[in-house]
KOLGU-4560 file (N, C-alpha, C; in nm, 3 decimals, padded with zeros to 5 digits):
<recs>
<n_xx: 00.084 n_yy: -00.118 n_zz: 00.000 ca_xx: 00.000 ca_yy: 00.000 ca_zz: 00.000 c_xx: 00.089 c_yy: 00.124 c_zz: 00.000 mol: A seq: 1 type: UNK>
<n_xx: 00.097 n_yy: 00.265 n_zz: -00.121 ca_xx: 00.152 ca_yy: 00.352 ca_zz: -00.046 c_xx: 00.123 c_yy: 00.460 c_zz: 00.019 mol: A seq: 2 type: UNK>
<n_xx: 00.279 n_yy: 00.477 n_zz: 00.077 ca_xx: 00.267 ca_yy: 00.588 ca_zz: 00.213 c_xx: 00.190 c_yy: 00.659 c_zz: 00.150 mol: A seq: 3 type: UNK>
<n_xx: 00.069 n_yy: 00.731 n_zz: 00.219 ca_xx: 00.041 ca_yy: 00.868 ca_zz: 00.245 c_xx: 00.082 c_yy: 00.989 c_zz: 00.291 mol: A seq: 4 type: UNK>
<n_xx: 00.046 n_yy: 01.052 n_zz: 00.229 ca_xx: 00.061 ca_yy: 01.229 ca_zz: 00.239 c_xx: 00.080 c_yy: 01.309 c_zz: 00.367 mol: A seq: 5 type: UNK>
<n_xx: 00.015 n_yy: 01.240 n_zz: 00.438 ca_xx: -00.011 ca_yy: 01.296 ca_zz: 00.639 c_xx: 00.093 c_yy: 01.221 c_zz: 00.718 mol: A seq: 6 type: UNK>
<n_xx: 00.217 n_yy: 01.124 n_zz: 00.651 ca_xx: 00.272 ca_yy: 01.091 ca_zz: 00.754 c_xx: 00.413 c_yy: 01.181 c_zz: 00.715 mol: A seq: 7 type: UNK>
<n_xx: 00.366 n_yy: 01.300 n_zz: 00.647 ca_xx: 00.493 ca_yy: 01.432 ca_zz: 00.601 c_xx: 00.477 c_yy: 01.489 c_zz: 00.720 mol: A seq: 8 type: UNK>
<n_xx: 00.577 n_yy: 01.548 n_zz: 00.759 ca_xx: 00.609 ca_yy: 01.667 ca_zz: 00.860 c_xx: 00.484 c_yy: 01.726 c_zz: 00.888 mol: A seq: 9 type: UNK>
<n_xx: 00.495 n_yy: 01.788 n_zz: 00.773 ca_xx: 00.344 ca_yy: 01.972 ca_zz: 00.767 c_xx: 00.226 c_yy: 01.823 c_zz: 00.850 mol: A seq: 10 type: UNK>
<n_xx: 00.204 n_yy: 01.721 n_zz: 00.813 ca_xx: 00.063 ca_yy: 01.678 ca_zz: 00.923 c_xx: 00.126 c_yy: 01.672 c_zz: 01.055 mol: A seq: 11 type: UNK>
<n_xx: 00.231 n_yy: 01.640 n_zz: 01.067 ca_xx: 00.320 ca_yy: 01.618 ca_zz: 01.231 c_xx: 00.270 c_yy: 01.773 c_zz: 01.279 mol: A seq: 12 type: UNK>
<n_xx: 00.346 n_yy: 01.831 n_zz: 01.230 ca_xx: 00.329 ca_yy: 01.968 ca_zz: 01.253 c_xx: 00.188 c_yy: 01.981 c_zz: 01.307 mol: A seq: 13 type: UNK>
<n_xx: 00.109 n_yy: 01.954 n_zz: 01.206 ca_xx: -00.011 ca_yy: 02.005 ca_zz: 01.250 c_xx: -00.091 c_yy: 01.929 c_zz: 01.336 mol: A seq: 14 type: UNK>
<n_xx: -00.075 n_yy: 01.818 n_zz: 01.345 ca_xx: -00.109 ca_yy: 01.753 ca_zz: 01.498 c_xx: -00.065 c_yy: 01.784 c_zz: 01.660 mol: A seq: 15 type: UNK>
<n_xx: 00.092 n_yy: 01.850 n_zz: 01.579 ca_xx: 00.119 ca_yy: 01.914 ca_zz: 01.717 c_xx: 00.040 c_yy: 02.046 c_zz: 01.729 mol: A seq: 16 type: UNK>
<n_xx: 00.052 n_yy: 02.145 n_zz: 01.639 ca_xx: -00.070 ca_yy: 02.257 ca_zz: 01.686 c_xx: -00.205 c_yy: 02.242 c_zz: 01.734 mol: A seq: 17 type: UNK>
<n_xx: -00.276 n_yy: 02.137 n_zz: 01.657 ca_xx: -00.343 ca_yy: 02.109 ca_zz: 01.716 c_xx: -00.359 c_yy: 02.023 c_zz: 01.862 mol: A seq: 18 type: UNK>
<n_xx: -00.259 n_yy: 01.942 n_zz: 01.962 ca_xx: -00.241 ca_yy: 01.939 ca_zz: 02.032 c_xx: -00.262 c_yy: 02.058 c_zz: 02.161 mol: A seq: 19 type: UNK>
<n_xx: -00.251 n_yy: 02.151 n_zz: 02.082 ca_xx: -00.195 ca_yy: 02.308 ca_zz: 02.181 c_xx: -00.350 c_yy: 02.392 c_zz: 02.187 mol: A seq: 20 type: UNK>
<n_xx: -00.444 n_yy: 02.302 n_zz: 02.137 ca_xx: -00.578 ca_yy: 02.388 ca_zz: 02.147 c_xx: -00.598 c_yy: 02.351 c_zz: 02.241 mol: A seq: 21 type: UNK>
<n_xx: -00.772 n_yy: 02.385 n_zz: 02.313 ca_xx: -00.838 ca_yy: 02.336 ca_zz: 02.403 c_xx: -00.955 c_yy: 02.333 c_zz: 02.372 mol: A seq: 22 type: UNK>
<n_xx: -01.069 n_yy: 02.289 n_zz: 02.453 ca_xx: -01.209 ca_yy: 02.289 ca_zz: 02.436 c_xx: -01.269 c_yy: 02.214 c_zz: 02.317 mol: A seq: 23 type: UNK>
<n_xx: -01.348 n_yy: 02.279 n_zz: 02.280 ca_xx: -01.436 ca_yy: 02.229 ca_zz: 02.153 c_xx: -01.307 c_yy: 02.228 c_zz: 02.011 mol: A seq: 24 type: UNK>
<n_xx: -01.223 n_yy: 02.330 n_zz: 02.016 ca_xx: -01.164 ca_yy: 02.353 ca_zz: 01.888 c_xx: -01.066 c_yy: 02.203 c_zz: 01.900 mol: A seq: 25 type: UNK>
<n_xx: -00.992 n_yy: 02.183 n_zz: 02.019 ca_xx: -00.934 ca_yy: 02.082 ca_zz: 02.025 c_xx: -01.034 c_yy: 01.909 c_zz: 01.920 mol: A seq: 26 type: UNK>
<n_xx: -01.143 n_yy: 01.933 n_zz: 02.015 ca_xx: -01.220 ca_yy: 01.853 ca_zz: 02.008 c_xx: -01.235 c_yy: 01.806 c_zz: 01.851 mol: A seq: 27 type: UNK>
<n_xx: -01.278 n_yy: 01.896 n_zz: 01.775 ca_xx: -01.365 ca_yy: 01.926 ca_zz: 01.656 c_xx: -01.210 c_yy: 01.914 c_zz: 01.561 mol: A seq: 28 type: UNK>
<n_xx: -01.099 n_yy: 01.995 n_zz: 01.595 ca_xx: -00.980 ca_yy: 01.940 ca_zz: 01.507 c_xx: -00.915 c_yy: 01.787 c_zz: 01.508 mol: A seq: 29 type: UNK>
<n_xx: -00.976 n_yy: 01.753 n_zz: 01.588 ca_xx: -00.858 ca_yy: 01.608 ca_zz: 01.599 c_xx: -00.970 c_yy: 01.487 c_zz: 01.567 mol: A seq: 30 type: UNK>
<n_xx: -01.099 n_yy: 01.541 n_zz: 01.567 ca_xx: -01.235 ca_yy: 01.442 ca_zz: 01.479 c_xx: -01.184 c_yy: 01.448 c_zz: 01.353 mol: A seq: 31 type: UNK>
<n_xx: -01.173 n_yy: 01.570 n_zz: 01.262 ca_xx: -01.111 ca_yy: 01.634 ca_zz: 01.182 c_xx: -00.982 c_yy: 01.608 c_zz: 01.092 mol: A seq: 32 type: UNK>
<n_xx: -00.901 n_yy: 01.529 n_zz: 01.194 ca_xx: -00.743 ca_yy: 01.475 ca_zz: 01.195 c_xx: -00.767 c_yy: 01.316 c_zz: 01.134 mol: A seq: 33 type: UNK>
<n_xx: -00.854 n_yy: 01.277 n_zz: 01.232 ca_xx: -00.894 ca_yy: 01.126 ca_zz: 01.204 c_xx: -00.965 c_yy: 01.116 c_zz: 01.063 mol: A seq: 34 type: UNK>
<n_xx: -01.039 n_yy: 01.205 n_zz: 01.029 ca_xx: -01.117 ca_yy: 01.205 ca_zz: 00.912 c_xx: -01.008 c_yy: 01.224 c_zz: 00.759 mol: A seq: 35 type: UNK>
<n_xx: -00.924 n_yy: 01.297 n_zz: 00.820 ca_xx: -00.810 ca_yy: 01.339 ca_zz: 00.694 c_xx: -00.691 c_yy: 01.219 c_zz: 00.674 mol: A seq: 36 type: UNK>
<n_xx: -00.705 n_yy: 01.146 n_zz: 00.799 ca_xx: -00.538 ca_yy: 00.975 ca_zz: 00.768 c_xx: -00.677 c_yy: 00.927 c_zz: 00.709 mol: A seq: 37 type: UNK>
<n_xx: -00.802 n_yy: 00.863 n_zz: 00.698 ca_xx: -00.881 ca_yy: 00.809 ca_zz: 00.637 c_xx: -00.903 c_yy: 00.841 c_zz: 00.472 mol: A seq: 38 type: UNK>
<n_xx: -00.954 n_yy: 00.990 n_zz: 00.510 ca_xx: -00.919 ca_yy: 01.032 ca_zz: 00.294 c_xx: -00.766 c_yy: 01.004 c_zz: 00.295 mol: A seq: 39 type: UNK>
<n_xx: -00.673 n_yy: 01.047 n_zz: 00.338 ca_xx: -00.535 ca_yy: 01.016 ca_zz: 00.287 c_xx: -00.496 c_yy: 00.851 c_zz: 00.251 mol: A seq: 40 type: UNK>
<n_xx: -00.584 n_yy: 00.787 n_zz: 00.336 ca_xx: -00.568 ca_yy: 00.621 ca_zz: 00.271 c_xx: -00.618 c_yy: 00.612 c_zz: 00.158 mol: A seq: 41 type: UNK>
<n_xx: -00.725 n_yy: 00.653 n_zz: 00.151 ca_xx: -00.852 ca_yy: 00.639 ca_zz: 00.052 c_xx: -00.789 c_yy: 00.681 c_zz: -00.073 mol: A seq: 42 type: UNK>
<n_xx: -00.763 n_yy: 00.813 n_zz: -00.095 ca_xx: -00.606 ca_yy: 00.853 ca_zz: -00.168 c_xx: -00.522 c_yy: 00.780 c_zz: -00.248 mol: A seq: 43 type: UNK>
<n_xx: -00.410 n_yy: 00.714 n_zz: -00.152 ca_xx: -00.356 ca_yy: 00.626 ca_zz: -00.154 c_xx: -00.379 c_yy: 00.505 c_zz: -00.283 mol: A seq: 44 type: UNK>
<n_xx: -00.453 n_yy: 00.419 n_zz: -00.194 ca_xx: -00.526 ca_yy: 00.321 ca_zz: -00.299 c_xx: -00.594 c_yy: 00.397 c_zz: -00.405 mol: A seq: 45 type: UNK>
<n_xx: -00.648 n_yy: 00.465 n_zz: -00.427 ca_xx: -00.741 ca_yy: 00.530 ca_zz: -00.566 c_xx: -00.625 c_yy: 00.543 c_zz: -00.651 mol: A seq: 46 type: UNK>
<n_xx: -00.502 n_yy: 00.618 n_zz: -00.606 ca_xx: -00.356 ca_yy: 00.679 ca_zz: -00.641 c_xx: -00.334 c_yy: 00.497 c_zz: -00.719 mol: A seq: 47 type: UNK>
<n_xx: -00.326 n_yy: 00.415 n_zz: -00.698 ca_xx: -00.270 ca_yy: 00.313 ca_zz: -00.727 c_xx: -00.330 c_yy: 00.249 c_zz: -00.796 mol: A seq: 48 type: UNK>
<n_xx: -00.459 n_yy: 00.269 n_zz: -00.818 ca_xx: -00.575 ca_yy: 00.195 ca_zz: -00.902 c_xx: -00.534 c_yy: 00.256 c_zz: -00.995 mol: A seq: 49 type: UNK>
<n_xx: -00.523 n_yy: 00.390 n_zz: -01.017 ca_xx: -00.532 ca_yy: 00.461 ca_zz: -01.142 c_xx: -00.393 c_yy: 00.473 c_zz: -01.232 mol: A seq: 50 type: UNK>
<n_xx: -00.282 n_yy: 00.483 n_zz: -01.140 ca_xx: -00.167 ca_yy: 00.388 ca_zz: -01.170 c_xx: -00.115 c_yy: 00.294 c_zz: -01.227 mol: A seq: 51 type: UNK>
<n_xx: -00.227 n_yy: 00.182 n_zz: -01.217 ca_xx: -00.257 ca_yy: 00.039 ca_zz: -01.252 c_xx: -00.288 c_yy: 00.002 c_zz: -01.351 mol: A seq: 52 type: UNK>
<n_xx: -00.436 n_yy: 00.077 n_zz: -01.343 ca_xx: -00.510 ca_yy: 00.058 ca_zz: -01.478 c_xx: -00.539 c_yy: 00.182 c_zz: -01.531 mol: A seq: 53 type: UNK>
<n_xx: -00.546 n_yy: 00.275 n_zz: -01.535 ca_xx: -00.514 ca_yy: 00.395 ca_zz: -01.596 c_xx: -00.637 c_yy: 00.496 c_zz: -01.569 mol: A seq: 54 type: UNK>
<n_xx: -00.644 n_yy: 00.624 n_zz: -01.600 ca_xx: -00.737 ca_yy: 00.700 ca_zz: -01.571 c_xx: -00.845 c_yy: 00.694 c_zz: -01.656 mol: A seq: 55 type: UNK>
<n_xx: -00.827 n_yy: 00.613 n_zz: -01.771 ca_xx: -00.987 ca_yy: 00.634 ca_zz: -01.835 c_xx: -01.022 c_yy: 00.457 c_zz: -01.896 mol: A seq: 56 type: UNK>
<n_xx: -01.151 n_yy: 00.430 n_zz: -01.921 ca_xx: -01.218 ca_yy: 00.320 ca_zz: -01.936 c_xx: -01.228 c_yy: 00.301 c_zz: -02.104 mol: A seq: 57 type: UNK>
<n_xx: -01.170 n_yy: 00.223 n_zz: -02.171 ca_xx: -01.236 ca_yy: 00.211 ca_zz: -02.324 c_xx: -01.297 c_yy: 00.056 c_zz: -02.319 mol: A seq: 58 type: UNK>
<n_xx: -01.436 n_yy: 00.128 n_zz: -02.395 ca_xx: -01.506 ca_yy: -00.014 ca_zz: -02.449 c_xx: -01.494 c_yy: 00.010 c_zz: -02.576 mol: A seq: 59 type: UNK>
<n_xx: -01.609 n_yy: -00.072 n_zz: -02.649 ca_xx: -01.634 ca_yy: -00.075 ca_zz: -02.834 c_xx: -01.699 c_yy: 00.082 c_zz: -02.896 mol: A seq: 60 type: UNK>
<n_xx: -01.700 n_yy: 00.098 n_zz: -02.779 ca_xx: -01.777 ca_yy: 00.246 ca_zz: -02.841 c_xx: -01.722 c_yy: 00.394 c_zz: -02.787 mol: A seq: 61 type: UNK>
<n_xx: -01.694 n_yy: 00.348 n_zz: -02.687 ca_xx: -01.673 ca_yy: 00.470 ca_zz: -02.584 c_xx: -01.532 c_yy: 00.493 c_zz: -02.518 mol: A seq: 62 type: UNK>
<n_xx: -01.521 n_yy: 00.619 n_zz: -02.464 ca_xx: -01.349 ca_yy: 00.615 ca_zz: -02.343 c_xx: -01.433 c_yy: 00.733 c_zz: -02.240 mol: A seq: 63 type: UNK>
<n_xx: -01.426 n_yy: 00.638 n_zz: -02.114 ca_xx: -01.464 ca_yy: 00.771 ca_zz: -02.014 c_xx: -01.362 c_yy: 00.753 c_zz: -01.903 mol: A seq: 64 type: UNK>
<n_xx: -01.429 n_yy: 00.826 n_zz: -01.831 ca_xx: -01.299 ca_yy: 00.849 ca_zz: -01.708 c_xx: -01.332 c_yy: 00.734 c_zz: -01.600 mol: A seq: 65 type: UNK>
<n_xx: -01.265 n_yy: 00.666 n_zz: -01.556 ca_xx: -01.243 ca_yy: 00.557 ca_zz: -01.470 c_xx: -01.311 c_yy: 00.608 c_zz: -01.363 mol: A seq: 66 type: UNK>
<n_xx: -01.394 n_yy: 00.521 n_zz: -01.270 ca_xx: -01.458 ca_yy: 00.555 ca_zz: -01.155 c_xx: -01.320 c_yy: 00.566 c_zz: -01.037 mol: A seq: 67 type: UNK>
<n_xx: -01.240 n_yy: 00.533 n_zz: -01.050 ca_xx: -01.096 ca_yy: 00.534 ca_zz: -00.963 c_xx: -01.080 c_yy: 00.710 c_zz: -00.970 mol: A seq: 68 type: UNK>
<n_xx: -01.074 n_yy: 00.757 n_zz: -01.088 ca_xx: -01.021 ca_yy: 00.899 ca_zz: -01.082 c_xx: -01.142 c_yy: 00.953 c_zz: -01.059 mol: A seq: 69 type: UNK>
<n_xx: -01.258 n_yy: 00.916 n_zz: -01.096 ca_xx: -01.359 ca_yy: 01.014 ca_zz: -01.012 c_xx: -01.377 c_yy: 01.017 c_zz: -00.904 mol: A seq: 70 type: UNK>
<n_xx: -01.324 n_yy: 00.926 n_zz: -00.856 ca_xx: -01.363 ca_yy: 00.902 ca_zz: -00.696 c_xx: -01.224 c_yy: 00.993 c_zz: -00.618 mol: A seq: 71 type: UNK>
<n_xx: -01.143 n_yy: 00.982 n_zz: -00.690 ca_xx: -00.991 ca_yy: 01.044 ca_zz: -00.671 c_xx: -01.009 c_yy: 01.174 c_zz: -00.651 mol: A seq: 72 type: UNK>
<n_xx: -01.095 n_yy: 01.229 n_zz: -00.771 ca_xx: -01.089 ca_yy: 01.398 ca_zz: -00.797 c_xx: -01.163 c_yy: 01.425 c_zz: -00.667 mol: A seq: 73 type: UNK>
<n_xx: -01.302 n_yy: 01.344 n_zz: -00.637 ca_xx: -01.404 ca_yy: 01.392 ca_zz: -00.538 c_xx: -01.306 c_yy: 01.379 c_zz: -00.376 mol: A seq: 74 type: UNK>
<n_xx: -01.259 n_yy: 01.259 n_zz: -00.389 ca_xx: -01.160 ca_yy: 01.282 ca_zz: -00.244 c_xx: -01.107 c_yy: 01.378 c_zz: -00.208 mol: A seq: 75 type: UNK>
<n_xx: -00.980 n_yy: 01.383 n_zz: -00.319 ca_xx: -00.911 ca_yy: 01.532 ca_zz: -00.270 c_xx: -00.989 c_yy: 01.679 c_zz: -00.248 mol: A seq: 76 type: UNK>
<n_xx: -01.058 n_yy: 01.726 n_zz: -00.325 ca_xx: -01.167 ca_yy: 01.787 ca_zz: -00.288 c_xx: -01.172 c_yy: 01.769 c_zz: -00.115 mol: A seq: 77 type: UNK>
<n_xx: -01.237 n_yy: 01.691 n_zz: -00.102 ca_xx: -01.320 ca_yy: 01.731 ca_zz: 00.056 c_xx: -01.182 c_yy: 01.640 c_zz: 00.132 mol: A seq: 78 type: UNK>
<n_xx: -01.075 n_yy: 01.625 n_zz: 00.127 ca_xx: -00.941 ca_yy: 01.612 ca_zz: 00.157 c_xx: -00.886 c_yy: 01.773 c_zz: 00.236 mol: A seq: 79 type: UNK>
<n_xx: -00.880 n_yy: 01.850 n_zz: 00.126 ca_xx: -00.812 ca_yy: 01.960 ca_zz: 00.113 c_xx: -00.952 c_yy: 02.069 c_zz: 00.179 mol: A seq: 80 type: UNK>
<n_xx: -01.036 n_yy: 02.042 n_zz: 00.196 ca_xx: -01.177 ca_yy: 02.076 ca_zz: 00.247 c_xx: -01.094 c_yy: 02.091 c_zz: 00.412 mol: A seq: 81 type: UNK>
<n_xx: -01.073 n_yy: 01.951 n_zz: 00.423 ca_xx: -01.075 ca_yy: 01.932 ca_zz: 00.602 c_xx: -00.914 c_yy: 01.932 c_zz: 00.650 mol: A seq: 82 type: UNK>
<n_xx: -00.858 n_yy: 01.962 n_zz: 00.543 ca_xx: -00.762 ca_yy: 02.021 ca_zz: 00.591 c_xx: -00.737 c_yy: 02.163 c_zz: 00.577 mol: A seq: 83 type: UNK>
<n_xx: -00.771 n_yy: 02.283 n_zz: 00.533 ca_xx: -00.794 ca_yy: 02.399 ca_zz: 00.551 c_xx: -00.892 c_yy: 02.419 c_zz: 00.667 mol: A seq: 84 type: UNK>
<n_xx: -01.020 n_yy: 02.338 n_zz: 00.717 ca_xx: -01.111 ca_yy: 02.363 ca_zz: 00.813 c_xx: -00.977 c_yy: 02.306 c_zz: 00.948 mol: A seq: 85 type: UNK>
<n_xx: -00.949 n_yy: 02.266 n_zz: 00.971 ca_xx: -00.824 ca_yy: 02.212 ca_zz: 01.084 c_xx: -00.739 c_yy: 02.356 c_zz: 01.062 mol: A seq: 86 type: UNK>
<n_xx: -00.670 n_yy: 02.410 n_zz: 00.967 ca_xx: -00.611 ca_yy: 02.515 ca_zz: 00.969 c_xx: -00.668 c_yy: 02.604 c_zz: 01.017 mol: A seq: 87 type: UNK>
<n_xx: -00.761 n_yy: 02.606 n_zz: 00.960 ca_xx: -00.829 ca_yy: 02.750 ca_zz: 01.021 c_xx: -00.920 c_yy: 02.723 c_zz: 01.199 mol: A seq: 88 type: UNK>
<n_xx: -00.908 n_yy: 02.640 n_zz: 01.229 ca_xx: -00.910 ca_yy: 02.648 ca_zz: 01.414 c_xx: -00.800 c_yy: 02.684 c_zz: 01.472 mol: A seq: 89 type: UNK>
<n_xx: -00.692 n_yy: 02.655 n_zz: 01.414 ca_xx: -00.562 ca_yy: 02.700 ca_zz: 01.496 c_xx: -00.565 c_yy: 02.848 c_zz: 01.522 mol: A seq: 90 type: UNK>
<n_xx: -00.475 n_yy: 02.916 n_zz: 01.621 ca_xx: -00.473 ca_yy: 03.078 ca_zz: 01.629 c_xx: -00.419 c_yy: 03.092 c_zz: 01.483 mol: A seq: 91 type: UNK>
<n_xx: -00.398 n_yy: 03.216 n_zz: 01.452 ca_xx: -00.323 ca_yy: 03.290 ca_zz: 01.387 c_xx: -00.163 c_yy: 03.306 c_zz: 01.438 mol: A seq: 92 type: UNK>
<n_xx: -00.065 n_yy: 03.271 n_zz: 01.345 ca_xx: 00.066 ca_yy: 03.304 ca_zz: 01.365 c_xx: 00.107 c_yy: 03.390 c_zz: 01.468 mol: A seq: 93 type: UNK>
<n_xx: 00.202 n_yy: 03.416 n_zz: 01.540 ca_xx: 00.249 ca_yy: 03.545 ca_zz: 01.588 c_xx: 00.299 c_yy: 03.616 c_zz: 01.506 mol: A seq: 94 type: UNK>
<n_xx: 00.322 n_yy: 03.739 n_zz: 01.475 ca_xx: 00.349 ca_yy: 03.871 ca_zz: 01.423 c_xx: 00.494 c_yy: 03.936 c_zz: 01.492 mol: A seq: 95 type: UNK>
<n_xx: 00.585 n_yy: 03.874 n_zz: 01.412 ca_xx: 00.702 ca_yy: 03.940 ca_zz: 01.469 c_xx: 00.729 c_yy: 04.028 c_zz: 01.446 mol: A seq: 96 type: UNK>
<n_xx: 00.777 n_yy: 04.135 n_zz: 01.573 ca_xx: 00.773 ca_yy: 04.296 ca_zz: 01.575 c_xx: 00.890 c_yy: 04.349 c_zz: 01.488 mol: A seq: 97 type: UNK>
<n_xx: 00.876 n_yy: 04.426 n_zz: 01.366 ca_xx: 01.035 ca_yy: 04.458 ca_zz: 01.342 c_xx: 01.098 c_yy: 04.549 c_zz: 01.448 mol: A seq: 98 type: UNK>
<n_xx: 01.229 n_yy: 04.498 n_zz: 01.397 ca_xx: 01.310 ca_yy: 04.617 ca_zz: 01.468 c_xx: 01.350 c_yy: 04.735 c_zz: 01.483 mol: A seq: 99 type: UNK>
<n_xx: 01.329 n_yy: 04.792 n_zz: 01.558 ca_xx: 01.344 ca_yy: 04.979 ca_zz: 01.594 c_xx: 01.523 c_yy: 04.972 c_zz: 01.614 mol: A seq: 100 type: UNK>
<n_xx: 01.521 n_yy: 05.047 n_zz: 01.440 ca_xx: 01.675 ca_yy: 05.105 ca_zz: 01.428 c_xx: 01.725 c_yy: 05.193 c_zz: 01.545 mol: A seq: 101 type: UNK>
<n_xx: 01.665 n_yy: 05.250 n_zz: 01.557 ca_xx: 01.665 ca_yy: 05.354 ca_zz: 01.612 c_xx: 01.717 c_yy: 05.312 c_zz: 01.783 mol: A seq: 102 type: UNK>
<n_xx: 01.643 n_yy: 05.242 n_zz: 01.836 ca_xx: 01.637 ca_yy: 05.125 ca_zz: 01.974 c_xx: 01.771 c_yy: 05.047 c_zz: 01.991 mol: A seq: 103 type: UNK>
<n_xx: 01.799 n_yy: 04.980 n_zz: 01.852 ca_xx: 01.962 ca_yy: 04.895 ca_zz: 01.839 c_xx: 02.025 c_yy: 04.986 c_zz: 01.828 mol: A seq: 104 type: UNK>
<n_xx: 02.048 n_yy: 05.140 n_zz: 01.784 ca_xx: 02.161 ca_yy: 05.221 ca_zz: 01.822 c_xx: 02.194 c_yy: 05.234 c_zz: 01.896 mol: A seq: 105 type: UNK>
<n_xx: 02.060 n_yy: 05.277 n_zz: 01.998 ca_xx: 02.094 ca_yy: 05.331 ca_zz: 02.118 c_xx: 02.129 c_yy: 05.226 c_zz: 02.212 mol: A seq: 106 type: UNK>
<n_xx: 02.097 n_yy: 05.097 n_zz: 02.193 ca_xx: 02.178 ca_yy: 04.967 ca_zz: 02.288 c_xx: 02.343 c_yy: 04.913 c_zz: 02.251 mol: A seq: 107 type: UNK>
</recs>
């Protein structure tokens, strides 16, 4: 089976931020977390079907698109859905202050 996408850093990462919530947001991101290694399997295998046997279907008459890549396109979709909704519970970055020239002279 292959690796998925969420066992990269940026999901580490973001399991640890999300670690650092509390309450409901905690709650609601890490339902959220579980829901995204599931599409990322799902992924995975579709990724390999289509790999396999290719992205489109020919019979005697016809060529359409393989139910593997439709199912592929619709995953990532609501993939990338629940992973921007997980982003966006986290705070906002900190805002690092520039530096006052003016402040390092005088130190």
């Amino acid at each position: 089976m292959p690796r998925g996408r969420t066992k990269c850093a940026n999901f580490n990462e973001l399991k640890a931020e999300v670690g650092k919530l509390t309450g409901a947001r905690r709650d609601t991101a890490e339902k959220l977390l579980v829901e995204i290694e599931f599409l990322d399997n799902t992924l995975g295998k579709l990724r390999a079907q289509i790999e396999e046997y290719g992205a489109t279907l020919r019979t005697a008459r016809t060529v359409k698109e393989s139910p593997a890549l439709k199912a592929y396109n619709t995953t990532i979709q609501r993939y990338s859905l629940l992973f921007k909704q997980v982003v966006d519970l986290l705070p906002p970055p900190a805002k690092e202050i520039p530096a006052d020239p003016l402040a390092e002279f005088l130190t």
